[in-house]
Each structure stands twice: as C-alpha cells, then as structure tokens.
N, C-alpha and C positions, 0 to 999 in steps of 0.2 A: 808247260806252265809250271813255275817253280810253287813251293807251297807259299812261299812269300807274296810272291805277285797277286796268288788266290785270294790270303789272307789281306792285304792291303786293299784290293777290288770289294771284300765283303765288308771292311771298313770303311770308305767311301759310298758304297752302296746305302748304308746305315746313316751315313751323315746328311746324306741327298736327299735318302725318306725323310727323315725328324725335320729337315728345314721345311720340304713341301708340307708336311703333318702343320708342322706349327704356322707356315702362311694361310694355307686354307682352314685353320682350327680354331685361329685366333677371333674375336669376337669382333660382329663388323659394327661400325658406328650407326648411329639412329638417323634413319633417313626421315627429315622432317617436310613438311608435303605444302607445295607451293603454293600462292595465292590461286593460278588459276585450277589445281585442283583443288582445295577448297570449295571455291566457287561450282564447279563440276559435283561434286558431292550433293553442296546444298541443293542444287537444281535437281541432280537426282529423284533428293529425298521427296522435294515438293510434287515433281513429276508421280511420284508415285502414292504421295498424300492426294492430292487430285483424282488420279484414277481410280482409287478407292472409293473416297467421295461419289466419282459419278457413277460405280456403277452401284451404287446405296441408293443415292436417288435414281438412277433408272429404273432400278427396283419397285420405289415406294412410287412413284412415275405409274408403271404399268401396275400395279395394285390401284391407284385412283382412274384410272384408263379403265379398268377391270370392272370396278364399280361403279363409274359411270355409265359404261357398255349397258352393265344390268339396270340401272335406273332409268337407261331410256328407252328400253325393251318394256320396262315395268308403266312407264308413262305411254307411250304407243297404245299398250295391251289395254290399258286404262281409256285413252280417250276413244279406243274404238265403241264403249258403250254409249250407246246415247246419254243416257242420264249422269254417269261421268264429263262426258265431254258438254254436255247442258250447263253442269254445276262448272266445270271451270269456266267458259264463258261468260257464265253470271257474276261469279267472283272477278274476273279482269273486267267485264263491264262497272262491277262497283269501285272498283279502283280508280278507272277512268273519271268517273263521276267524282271521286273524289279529289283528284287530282287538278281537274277543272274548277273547283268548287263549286259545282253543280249540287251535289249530295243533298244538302238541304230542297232541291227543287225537283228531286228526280224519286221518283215511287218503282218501288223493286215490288216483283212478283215469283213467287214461286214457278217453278216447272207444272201446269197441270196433265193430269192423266185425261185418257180419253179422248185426246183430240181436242183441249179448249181453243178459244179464242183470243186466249189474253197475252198480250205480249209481257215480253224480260224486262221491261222498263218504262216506264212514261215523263215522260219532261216537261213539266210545267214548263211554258212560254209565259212571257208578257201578253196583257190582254186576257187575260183567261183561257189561253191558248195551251193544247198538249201536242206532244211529238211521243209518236208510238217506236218503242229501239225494239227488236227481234236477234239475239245472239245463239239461235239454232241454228248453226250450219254443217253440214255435209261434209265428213274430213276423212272418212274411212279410206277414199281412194287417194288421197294427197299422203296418208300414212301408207298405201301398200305402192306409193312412189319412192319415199324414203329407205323402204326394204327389198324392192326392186333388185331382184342378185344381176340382171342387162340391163346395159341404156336401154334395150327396147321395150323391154317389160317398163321401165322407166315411163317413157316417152308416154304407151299404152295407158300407164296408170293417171297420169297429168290430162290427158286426153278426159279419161270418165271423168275426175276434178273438177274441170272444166262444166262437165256437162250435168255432173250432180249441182252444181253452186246454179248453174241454169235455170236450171228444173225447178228448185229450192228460191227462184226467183219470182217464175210464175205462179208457183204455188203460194209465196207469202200476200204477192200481189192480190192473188183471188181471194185473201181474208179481208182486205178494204178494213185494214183496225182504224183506221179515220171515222167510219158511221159508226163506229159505237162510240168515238171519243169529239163530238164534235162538242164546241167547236175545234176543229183541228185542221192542219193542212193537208191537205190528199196525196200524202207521202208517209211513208213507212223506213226507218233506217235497220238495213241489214247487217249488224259489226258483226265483223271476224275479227279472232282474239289476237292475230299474228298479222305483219304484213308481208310475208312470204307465203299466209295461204292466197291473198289475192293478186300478188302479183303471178306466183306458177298459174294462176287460172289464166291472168289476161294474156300470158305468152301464148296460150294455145288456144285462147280468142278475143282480140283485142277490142271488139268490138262490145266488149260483155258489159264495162261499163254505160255504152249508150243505151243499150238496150235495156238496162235494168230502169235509168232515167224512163226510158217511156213506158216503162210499167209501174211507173211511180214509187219504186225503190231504188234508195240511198244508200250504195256502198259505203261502209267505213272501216276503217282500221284505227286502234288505237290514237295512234298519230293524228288523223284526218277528224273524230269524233274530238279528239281533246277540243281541236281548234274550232267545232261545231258549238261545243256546251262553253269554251271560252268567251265566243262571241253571245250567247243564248246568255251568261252571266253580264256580259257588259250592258246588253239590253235590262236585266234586272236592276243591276246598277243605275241608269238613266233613269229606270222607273219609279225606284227609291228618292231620287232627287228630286222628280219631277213633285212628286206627294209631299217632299218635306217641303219643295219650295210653297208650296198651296196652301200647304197647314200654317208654313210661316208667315204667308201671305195672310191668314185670315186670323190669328195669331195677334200681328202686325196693328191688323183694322182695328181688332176689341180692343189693344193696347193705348191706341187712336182716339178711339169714342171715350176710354174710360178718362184719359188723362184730360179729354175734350169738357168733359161732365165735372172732371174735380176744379178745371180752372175755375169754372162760372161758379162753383159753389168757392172757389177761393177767391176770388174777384166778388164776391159776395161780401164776404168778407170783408176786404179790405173797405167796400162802401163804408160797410156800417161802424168799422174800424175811425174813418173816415168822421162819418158825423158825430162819433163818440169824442173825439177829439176835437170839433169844433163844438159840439156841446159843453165838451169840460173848458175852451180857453172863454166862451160867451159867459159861463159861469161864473169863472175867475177874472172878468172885466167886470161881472155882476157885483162881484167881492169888492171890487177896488173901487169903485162907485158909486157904491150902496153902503155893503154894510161896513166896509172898512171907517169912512170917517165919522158913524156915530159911535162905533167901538173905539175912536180915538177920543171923543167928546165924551163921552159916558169915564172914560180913565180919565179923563182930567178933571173930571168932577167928583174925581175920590172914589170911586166905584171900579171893584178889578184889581187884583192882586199883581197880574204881570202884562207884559201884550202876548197876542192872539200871532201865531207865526202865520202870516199871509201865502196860501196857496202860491203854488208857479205856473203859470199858463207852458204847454206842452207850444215848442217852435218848432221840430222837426215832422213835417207833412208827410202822408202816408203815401206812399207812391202805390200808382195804379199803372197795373199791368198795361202797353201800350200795342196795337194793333202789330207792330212790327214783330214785337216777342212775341204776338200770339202767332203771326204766318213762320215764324223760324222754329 
C-alpha cells in the first residue's frame, strides 16, 4: 500500500465519521404525544388518585371498625350487670311510651332492692283500669351467644336463653301484680328491649309464646307494645269524647232551660209592651174627643196664645212571639 492510498483511506475515514457524528448529534424534533396517550395518562393519574383515596378510607374504615369493636365489648360488659341492664330497659320502655303517646298515662317506677313487688311500669286503662309492664329480663346467656368463639357454644348458649326467659316467665307469673293493682286484668306484660332477644328464644322453643299466655304473661317487643299502648290511647281517645259529648249534652240542656226562662220573661214583655201601647192610642182618642174640642172653643174665645200640638196614636202593633218560633 502506497503512502498515498494510506493517506486518502485516513481521509475518507474522517469524512465518514463527522457525517455519522453530525446525523446521530444533530437535535431530534419534539415528539408531541397523541390524543390517545393523553387520554392514557389522565386515566393513569386518576387510577392512582383513587387508590390512594381508598386506602385512606380503608384506613379511617378499620379505625371506626376498631372502635366500634370496643363499644360493643363495653356495651355487652355493661348489660351483663343486672342493674345496668334494668336501667336500659327502663329507658327504651319510656321511649316506647313516648312514642305511643302513652307517657302521660303510664307511671314509671324505679328498680327496687330486696326483691320488691313493683313492676317497671303501670298503664292507666280506660275504666279505672291498670296494666302492670315488667322489663327484667334474662340476657346474660343471649350475650355469651353473641361471643360464642363455635356454632356449638353458639347453639348451647341460645338453648339456656331459651330457658332463662322461661323461668323468668313463671317466676314473673307467681307475682300476680294484678292483686295489688285491681282493678286490673289478670295479665302482666313482659317487654324485651330488642326483638332479636325474643325471636332467638322462640327458634329454640316455639312454643314459648303460648305458654307464657297461659301463665298470664304478655310477650312484647318494642314493636308489638307500641301497637298495645296505640290501641290503649285510641281507647283514651273515645273516652275523651264520650265525656265531652255528655258535658255538651248537659251544657246543651242549661243553655235550653235558660233561653226557655228569658223568652217568657221576654214575651212578658212584649204583653205589657202591648197594653202600654193600647193605653197610649185609648188616651190619644181620649185627646181627640174630649179634650181637644174644648181647647179649640176656649181659643176661639180669645183665651191661649197658640194651639196645643195634638199627640199621634202609635199604629204599628207589637208583635208577639208565635208558637212556631217558640218550637224552631
């Protein structure tokens, strides 16, 4: 190889790089980005504005999960005391009452110690009538249902429920609050505060309601008592009318007798009205026949300044009350 040929090779060489250098070096144009990635982008963006979102509320989710959990471990723990679980009975009992509009006819009683006699409630009836309400019931074993870690602990615990609310049947029975509240009806109402405590009892004996019937106690739940004390108001209602109708009735009479008592003294009246009026026109015929024509002979004989202006007899007759307008 000559040095010429070397030299022309290493100048070609040099030309071949700067053209590559300057294609691959040169600045590329601005690639500007199509509707459907735009569109792809925004979806992105939101895709993942979203997931953020839910997992913030999932978050604030299982926090209110968290303390709910705890508030009804805290409410459980709670109504297992008797005297807790006494007092919320009594409180949804006065609600009930209220709710009915019963409240005004229904007498609340405290929780006694010592084993009293007195029931949660009494319910003035029509008639002079009371209905004794009793909301002690038995829940210990329907709450160690709910916390049951087996169906069969489950099952187990719904079984005693059953048989506590039983028990709690015959024994409200053996109080008979009718003899101390007579007159009354020879029935006692049982309410429970929920109706899932009476219905898990009746799954596991259906029979529970008839049976309390012939111990002369009245299951209730909220619902079933509303529709008790709604009807016990409609009765108070009808009773209200029946009284107003009787007062208006008698009302009615006095209103009768007195306006009976002012005719006859006004027809009284009108009599003497009456002859006062035939008095004054006999009078004024007396004027016009008597003394009118020697007052006219007395002035023609020079005696008397002027004439005497002669009275007017009354023409219009005094009308008297007629049997018709007394019967209308």
């Amino acid at each position: 190889m000559t040095p010429v040929t070397f030299a022309l090779g290493i100048v070609l060489a040099l030309i071949s790089g700067g053209v590559i250098a300057a294609v691959f070096l040169r600045p590329k144009p601005k690639h500007e980005p199509s509707p459907i990635e735009e569109t792809l982008a925004r979806l992105e963006a939101q895709i993942r504005e979203m997931e953020a979102q839910r997992l913030k509320e999932q978050g604030g989710l299982q926090q209110h999960l968290t303390a709910l959990n705890k508030e009804t471990v805290t409410l459980s723990q709670a109504l297992r005391a008797p005297n807790a679980r006494g007092r919320w009975g009594e409180l949804t009992l006065k609600r009930v009452a209220e709710l009915s509009g019963m409240a005004p006819y229904c007498d609340f009683y405290e929780q006694l110690s010592g084993g009293g006699m007195r029931p949660d409630m009494v319910v003035r009836l029509p008639g002079n009538r009371t209905l004794a309400v009793d909301a002690k019931v038995p829940l210990a074993a329907y709450l160690d249902a709910e916390t049951a870690p087996t169906e069969a602990d489950r099952k187990a615990a719904l079984e005693r429920h059953a048989q506590h609310l039983k028990r709690h049947i015959l024994h409200l029975s053996a109080r008979e609050y009718w003899t101390s509240l007579q007159p009354a009806p020879e029935m006692v109402v049982l309410f429970l505060a929920g109706e899932h405590f009476l219905s898990a009892a009746l799954e596991r004996d259906p029979e529970l309601l008839e049976k309390a019937i012939e111990k002369r106690v009245m299951l209730a739940t909220p619902v079933t008592l509303v529709s008790v004390l709604k009807g016990v108001a409609y009765g108070w209602r009808q009773e209200r009318l029946a009284k107003n109708a009787e007062e208006l009735r008698k009302i009615a009479g006095e209103f009768h007798e007195r306006a009976r008592a002012f005719a006859e003294v006004y027809g009284d009246a009108g009599k003497h009205l009456a002859k006062a009026v035939d008095a004054y026109n006999r009078s004024v015929g007396s004027w016009e026949s008597r003394l009118e024509p020697s007052l006219r002979r007395v002035r023609e004989l020079g005696v008397g300044s002027s004439d005497i202006t002669s009275p007017l007899p009354i023409d219009m007759p005094v009308r008297q009350p007629n049997d018709q307008g007394r019967s209308q």
